[in-house]
N, C-alpha and C positions, 0 to 999 in steps of 0.2 A: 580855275577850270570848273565848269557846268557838270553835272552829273551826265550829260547828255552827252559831251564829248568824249569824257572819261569810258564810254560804254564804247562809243563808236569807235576809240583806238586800240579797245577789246577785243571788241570782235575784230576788227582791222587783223591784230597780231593772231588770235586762232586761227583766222582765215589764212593768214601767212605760214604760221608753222603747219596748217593743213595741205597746201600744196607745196611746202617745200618736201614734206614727208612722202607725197606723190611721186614729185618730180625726181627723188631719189633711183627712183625703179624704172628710171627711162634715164638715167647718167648716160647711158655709153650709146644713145645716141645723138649728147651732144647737141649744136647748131641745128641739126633738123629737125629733133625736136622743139627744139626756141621757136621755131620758121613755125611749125605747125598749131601749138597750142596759139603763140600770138594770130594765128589766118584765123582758129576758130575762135577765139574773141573778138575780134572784127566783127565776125558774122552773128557772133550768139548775142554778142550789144548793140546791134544795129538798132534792131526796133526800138528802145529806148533811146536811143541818140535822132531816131526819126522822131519822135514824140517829142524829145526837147525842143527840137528845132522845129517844129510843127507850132508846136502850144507858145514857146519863149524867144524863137529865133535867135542870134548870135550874133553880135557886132563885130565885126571885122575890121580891123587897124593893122598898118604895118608892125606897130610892139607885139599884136596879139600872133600873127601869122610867125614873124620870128623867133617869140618864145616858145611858139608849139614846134615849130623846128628843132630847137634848141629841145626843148624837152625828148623830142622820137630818138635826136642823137645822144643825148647825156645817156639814153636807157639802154639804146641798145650798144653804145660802147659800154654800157656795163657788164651788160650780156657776153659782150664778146671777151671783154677782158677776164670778167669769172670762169669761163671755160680755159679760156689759156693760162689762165693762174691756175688753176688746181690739175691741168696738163704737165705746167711745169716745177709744180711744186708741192711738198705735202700741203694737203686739206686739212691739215690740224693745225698747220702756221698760219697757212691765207685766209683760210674762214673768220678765225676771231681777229686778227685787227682789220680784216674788211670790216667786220660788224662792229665792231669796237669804236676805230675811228671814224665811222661815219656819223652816230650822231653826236660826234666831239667836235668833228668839223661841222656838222650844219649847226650846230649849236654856236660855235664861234664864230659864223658866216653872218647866223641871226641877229647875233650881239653887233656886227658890224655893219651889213647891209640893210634889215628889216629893225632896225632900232628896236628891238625888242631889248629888257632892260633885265640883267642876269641880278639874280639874289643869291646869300647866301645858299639858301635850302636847296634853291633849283638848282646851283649847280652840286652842291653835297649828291643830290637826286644823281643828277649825269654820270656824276665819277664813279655810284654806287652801281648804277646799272649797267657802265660799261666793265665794272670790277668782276660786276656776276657774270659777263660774257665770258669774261678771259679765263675765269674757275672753271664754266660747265663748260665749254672748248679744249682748251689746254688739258684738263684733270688734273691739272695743278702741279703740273712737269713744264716748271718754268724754264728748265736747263735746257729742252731743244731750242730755245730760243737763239741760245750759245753756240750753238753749231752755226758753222760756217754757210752749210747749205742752207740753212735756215733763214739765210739772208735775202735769197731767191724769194723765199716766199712770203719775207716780209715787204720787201717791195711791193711787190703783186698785191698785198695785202693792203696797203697804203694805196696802191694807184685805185683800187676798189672802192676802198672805201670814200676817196675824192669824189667819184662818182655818185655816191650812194648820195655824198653831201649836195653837191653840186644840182640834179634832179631834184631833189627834196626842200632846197633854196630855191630854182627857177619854179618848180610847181606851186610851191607855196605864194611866191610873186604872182604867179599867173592868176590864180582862183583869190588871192585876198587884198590883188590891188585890180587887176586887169579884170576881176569879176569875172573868171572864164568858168562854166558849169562846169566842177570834178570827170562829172561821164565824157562831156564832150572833149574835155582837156587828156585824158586817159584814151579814147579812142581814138582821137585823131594822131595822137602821139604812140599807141599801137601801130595805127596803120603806113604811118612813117617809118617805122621798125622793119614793119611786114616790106612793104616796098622795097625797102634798101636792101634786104637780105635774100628778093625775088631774084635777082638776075643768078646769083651765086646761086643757091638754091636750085634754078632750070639745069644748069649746068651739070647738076650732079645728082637731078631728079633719078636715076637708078639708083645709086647708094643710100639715097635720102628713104626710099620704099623699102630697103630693104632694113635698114638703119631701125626704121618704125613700126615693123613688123610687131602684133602683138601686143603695140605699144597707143594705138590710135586713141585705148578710151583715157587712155592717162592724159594723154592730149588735151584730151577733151575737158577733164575735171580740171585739168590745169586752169585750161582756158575759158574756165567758170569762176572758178574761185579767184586765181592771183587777180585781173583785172579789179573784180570787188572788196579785196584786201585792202589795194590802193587806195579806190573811189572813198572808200571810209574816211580812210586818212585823208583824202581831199577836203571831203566832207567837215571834217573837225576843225581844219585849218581855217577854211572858209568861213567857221561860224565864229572864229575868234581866237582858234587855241593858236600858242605861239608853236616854232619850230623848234626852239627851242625844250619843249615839254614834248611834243608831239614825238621827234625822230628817236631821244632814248626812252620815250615809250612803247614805241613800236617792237622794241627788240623783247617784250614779255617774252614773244613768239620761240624765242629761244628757252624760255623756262618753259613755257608748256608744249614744246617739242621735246621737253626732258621725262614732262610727265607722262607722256603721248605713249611715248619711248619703254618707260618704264610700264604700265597699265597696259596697252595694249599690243606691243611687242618685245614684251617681255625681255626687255634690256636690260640689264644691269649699273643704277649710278652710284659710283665711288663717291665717297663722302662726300668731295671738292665741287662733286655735283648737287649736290644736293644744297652745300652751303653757297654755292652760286644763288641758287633758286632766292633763297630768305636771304641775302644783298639783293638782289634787282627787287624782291619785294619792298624794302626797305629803301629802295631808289623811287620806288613806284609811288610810296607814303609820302615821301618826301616834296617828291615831283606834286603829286595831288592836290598839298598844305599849302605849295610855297606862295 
């Protein structure tokens, strides 16, 4: 892996831990907030999506129009299933094996669909950064696992994280066989998001205003940043990095939302979090070498 991409799934994960940390303070309004920050990414990347297709235009094939389908649906059932997962179950079960198993499954998808070719290191890498999710997640209270209810939200957790796999395989086909531009693959697969979720959304345009009351500039940074968290990640893919490296890289985002946490809102990390951090760095070195 290039120093160049290694930087781009950097920033990629700051970017990520920076609007999940957002998106936290607009939780309870749920779907309408999804609805809104995805309408102002549409609009705040247009220009750039005018430019690409002005300067480079876009070849259009029935694989290309199906995958970008495919891609609007994979995302926003993810969308939908994270809000009903942490509805119906604790957020300290279904967070980390959503993030956990997801880049264990695109990593397994990659080995099998994108022939990409697993080494020892790489995968030592994967096990080590999905290990530090489940420390800074869990805080190393393995036993709620044990609970009965806890089942609830590992399911939820598993169908997430199929999700997270499944986008991150079809994306990665789209922009590293199908040649589709990251922006353009990213917006047009926004605005299939945006679409599907308009008619609900009219429906219940009262409660959605009041829902977002207070809430509009969170929206907004949302709708700045997540889209170009991805594009990164497009971006890396496209130049050669496997899916393999790329998805349990992406998860730094989870160490430096600890650091985030700790520095700037003065949170407190129990050890378990902390020796999370130095495994996924150590998945990160790994990952880098192999």
């Amino acid at each position: 892996m290039t120093l160049q991409v290694f930087l781009l799934v950097v920033a990629a994960a700051a970017l990520h831990a920076s609007w999940n940390l957002i998106s936290k303070r607009a939780a309870g309004a749920g779907a309408s907030f999804v609805f809104c920050y995805r309408l102002m990414s549409t609009v705040l990347y247009a220009p750039w999506v005018v430019y690409i297709l002005w300067n480079e235009g876009m070849t259009w094939t029935w694989e290309v129009a199906a995958f970008i389908g495919i891609s609007s649906a994979l995302h926003l059932g993810y969308s939908i299933c994270l809000m009903r997962g942490y509805r119906a179950a604790d957020l300290s079960v279904v967070y980390p094996v959503a993030r956990g198993t997801g880049p264990l499954l695109a990593s397994a998808g990659a080995f099998l669909w994108l022939a990409e070719t697993p080494s020892a290191l790489g995968v030592l890498g994967i096990c080590s950064v999905v290990a530090g999710i489940l420390l800074i997640a869990t805080q190393g209270n393995w036993r709620k696992f044990a609970q009965t209810e806890a089942w609830v939200g590992i399911r939820w957790g598993l169908l997430i994280g199929m999700f997270i796999a499944a986008y991150s395989l079809s994306d990665a086909y789209s922009v590293k066989v199908l040649l589709v531009a990251p922006v353009l693959l990213d917006w047009l697969s926004a605005c299939g998001g945006t679409i599907l979720l308009a008619p609900s959304t009219w429906v219940r345009r009262r409660s959605m205003m009041l829902q977002m009351q207070g809430k509009w500039h969170l929206a907004l940074a949302v709708g700045a940043l997540s889209p170009m968290a991805y594009i990164l990640v497009l971006y890396a893919l496209q130049q050669g990095a496997d899916v393999s490296v790329v998805a349990p890289l992406r998860e730094m985002s989870m160490m430096m939302a600890t650091f985030a946490g700790f520095l700037i809102l003065k949170e407190k990390v129990p050890p378990t979090g902390w020796l999370g951090c130095i495994v996924i760095i150590a998945g990160v070195i790994l990952l880098s070498v192999r």
